[in-house]
C-alpha positions in Angstrom: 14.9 2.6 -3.4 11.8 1.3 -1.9 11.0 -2.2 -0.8 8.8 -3.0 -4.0 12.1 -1.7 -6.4 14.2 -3.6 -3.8 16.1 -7.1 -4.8 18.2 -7.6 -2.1 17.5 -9.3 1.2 19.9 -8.7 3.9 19.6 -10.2 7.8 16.4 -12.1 7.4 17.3 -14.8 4.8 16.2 -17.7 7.4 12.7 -16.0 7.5 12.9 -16.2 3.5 13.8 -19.9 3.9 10.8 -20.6 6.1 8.3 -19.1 3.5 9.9 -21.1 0.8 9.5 -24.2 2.6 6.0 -23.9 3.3 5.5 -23.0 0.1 7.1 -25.6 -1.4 5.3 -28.3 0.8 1.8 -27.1 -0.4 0.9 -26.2 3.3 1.6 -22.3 3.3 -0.6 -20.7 5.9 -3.2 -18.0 4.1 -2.0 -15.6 6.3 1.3 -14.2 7.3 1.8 -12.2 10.4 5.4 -10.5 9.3 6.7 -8.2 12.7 9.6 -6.4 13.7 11.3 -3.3 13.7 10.2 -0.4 11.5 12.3 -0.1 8.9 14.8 -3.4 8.9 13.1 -5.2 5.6 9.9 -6.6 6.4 8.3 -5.0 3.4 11.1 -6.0 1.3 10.8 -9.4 2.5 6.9 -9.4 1.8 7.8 -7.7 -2.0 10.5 -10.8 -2.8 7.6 -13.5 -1.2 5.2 -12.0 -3.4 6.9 -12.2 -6.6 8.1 -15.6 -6.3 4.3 -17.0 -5.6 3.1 -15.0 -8.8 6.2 -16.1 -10.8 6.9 -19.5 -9.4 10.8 -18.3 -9.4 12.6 -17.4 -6.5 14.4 -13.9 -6.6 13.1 -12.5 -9.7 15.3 -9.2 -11.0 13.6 -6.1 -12.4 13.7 -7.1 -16.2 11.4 -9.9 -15.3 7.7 -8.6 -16.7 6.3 -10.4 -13.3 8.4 -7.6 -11.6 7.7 -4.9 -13.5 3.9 -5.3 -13.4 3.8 -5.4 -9.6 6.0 -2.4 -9.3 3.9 -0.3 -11.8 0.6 -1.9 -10.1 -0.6 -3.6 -12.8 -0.4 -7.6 -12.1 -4.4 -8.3 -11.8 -3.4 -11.0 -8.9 -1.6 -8.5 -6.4 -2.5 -6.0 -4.0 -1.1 -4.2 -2.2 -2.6 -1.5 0.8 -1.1 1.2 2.6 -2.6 4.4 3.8 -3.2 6.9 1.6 -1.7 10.1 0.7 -2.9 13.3 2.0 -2.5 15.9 -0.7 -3.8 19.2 1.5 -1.3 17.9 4.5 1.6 16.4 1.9 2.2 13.0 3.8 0.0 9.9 4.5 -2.9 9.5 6.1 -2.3 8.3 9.6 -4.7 5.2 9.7 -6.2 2.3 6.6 -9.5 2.6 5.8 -12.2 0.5 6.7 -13.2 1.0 2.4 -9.4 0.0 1.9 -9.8 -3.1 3.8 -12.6 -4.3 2.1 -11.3 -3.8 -1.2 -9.4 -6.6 0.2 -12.6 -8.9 0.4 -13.7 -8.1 -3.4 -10.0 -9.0 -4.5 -9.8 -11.6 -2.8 -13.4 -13.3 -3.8 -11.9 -13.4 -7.5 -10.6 -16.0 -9.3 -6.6 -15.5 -10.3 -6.7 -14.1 -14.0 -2.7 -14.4 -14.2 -0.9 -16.7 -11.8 -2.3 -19.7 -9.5 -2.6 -17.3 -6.6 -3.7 -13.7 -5.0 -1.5 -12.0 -3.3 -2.2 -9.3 -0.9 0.5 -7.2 1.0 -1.1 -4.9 4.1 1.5 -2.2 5.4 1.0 -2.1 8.3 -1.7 -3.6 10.1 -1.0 -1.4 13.1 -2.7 1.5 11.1 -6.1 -0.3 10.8 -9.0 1.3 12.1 -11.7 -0.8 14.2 -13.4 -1.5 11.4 -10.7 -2.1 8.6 -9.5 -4.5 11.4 -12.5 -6.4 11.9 -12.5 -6.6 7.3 -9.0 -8.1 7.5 -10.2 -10.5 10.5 -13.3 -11.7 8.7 -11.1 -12.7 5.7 -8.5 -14.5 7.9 -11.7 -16.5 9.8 -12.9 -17.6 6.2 -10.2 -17.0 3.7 -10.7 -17.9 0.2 -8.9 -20.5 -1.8 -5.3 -19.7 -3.5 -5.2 -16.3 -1.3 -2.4 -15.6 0.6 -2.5 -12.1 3.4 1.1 -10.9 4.3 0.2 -8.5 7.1 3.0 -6.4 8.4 3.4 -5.2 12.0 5.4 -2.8 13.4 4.1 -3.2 17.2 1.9 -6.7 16.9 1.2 -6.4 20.7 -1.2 -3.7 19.9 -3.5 -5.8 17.2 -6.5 -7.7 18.0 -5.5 -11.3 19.8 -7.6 -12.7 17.1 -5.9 -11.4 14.0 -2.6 -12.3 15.6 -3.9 -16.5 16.5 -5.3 -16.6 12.9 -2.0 -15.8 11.2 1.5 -17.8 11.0 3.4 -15.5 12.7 7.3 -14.3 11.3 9.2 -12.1 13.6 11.9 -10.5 12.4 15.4 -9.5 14.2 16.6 -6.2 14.7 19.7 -5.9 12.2 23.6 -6.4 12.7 25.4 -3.4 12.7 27.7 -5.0 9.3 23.8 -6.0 7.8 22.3 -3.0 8.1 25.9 -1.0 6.0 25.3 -3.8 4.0 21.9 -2.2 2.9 22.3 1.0 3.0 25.7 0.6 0.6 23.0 -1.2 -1.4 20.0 1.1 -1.4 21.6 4.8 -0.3 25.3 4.5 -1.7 25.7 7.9 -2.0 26.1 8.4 1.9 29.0 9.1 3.2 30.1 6.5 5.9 30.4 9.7 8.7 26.9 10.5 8.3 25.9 6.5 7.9 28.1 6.0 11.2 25.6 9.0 12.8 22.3 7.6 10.9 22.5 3.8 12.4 23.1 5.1 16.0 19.8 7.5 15.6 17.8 4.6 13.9 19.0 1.8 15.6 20.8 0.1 12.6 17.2 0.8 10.9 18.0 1.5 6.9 14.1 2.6 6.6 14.2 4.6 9.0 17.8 5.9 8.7 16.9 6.9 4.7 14.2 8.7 6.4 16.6 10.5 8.7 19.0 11.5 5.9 15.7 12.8 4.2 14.8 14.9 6.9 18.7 16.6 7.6 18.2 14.3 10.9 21.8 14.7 11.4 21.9 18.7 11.7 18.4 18.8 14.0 20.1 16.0 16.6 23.0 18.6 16.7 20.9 21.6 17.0 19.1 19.7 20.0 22.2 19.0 21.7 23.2 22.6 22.1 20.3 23.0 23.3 20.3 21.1 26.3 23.9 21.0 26.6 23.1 24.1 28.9 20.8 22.2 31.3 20.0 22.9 34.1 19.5 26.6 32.6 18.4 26.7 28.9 17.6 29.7 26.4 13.9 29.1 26.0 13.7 31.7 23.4 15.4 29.4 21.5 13.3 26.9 22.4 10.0 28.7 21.3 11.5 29.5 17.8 12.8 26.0 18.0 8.8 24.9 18.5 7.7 27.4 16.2 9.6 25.2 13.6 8.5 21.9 14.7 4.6 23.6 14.5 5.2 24.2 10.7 5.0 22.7 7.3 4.4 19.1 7.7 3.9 19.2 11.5 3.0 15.5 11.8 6.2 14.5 10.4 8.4 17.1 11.8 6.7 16.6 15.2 7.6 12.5 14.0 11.6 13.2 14.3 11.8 15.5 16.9 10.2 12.8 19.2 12.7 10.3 17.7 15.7 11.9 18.0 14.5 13.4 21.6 13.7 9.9 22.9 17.2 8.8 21.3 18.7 11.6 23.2 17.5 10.6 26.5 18.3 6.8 26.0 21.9 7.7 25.1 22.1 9.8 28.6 20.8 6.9 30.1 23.1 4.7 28.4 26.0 7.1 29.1 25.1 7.7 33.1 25.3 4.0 33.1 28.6 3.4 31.4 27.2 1.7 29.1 29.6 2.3 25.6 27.9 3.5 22.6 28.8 5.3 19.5 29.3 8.9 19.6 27.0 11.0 17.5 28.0 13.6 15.9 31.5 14.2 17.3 30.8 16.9 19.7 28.4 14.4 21.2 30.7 12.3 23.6 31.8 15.7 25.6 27.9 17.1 26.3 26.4 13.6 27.5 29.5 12.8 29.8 28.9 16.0 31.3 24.6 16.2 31.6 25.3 12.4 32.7 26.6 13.2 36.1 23.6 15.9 36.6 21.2 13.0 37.8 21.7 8.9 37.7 21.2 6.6 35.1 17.8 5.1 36.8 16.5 8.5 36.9 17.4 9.5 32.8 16.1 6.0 32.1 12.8 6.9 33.7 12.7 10.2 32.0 12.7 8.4 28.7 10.1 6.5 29.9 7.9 9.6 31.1 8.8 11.5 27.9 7.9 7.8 25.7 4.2 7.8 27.4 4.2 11.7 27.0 4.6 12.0 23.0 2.6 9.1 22.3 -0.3 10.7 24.1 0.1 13.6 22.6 0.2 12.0 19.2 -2.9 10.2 19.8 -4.9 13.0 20.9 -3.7 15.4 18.4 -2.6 18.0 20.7 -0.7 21.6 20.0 2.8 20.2 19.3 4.3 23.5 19.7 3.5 23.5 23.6 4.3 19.9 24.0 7.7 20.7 22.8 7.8 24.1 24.9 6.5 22.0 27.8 9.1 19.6 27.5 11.7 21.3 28.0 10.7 23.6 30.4 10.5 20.2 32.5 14.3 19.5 31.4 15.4 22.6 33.2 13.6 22.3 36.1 14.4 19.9 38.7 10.5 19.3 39.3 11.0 17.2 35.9 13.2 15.0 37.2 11.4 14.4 40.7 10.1 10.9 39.4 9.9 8.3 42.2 12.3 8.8 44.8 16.0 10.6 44.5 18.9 8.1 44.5 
């Protein structure tokens, strides 16, 4: 189930209220800034906003013809973007277009054929390119009449000042632990509650992202990761290249995507546990290796690793390098006690 087949709201039902309201007072802002977590419903909030301005009814179900047009497409007053797909590498493209943006323009310049308003959904913002961004801004500076912009944002920090003071902005909470198996029973209900017990820890109570994680056999990688450093200080880096190898194949973006995830989740639990700080044990076998790698080095220091290792992925992200030696690399600074000489020793 994806946010645009979605009717449920769960966790974010004062946000919906606010939208309402505005709406309902004939002072709704033309643009919507709507941020948070990935994965916790901002879409799905955007999707139910969407079809109550083209409908005029709130919380439309899927028989309505309003809802089936805008699922299949086909309303002429809604829009949505989102990068495209990349057939040759089989996922999405990385960034929006600066074209895709200013198909936004031309949309928005016509006058609504089927409702009293257009309606344009961006996800996510944080994937514009300079220029897409400086489309979306232009509109926002001089936005049409009966056009509304919901703009989504994963990290809203990192977009232009002036997109963010042009737009109302909506920030939404991270999810309860009881919402978020409120969703999932909802839109995955075919998971077992063992693995959806394992799936919120590694997505931090993130349905998107923990559908994602189920996708991917998330559960089975994060334990094939903890045997691997549950040797540490030594490690078997033959396992590790073969381990890299895999990473380094098929869709390597994506692949490359969870193992820095669940790596990064790894070394905030360590931190978590050199600290004492309780948290669910994932999988089962879990609780025994972090108590033990815990006492090989303080919490400051494992929080500071997942701080080095944060910066470290991103950059290699960013400037597209060889993921297999990142991976290799990493590692090799796990079992050595050079990777751990950050700042001074407690």
């Amino acid at each position: 189930m994806t946010p645009k087949t979605n009717t449920h709201l769960f966790g974010h039902e004062e946000s919906e209220v606010q939208l309402l309201r505005d709406f309902a007072s004939g002072r709704l802002a033309h643009g919507w800034l709507i941020s948070g977590p990935r994965g916790i419903g901002k879409a799905t909030l955007a999707y139910r906003f969407a079809r109550t301005m083209l409908s005029g009814e709130e919380g439309i179900g899927v028989e309505h013809p309003i809802f089936r047009r805008m699922e299949a497409g086909s309303h002429a007053d809604f829009l949505v973007v989102e990068p495209l797909y990349d057939a040759k590498k089989e996922e999405d493209a990385r960034e929006i277009t600066a074209e895709q943006a200013r198909q936004i323009s031309q949309f928005l310049s016509l006058t609504p054929g089927e409702s009293q308003w257009r309606v344009v959904i961006v996800d996510a913002v944080d994937l514009l390119g300079t220029h897409a961004a400086n489309a979306i801004l232009k509109i926002l500076e001089e936005p049409p009449p009966q056009a509304l912009l919901l703009l989504i944002s994963h990290n809203p920090g990192q977009l232009l000042p002036t997109i963010r003071s042009r737009c109302r902005q909506l920030r939404l909470k991270p999810l309860r632990r009881e919402d978020f198996h409120s969703v999932m029973r909802h839109i995955a209900p075919d998971i077992d509650s063992q693995s959806l017990a394992v799936l919120g820890a590694l997505s931090d109570y993130s349905p998107g992202i923990a559908v994602e994680l189920q996708e991917q056999g998330a559960i089975e990688l994060y334990g094939e990761m903890l045997e691997m450093v549950s040797s540490l200080p030594g490690i078997d880096m033959g396992r590790v290249h073969a381990f890299a190898d895999r990473i380094a194949a098929g869709q390597v973006h994506r692949n490359w995507r969870l193992f820095s995830r669940l790596m990064l989740c790894l070394l905030k639990r360590l931190a978590q546990q050199a600290a004492d700080i309780e948290e669910d044990t994932v999988p089962a076998e879990e609780s025994a290796i972090l108590a033990r790698l815990a006492t090989l080095h303080p919490a400051r220091l494992w929080a500071m690793k997942w701080q080095q290792a944060a910066d470290q992925f991103s950059l290699a992200e960013r400037l597209h390098l060889d993921y297999k030696q990142v991976v290799i690399g990493f590692f090799h600074s796990m079992a050595s006690q050079e990777g751990f000489q950050i700042g001074t020793a407690a």
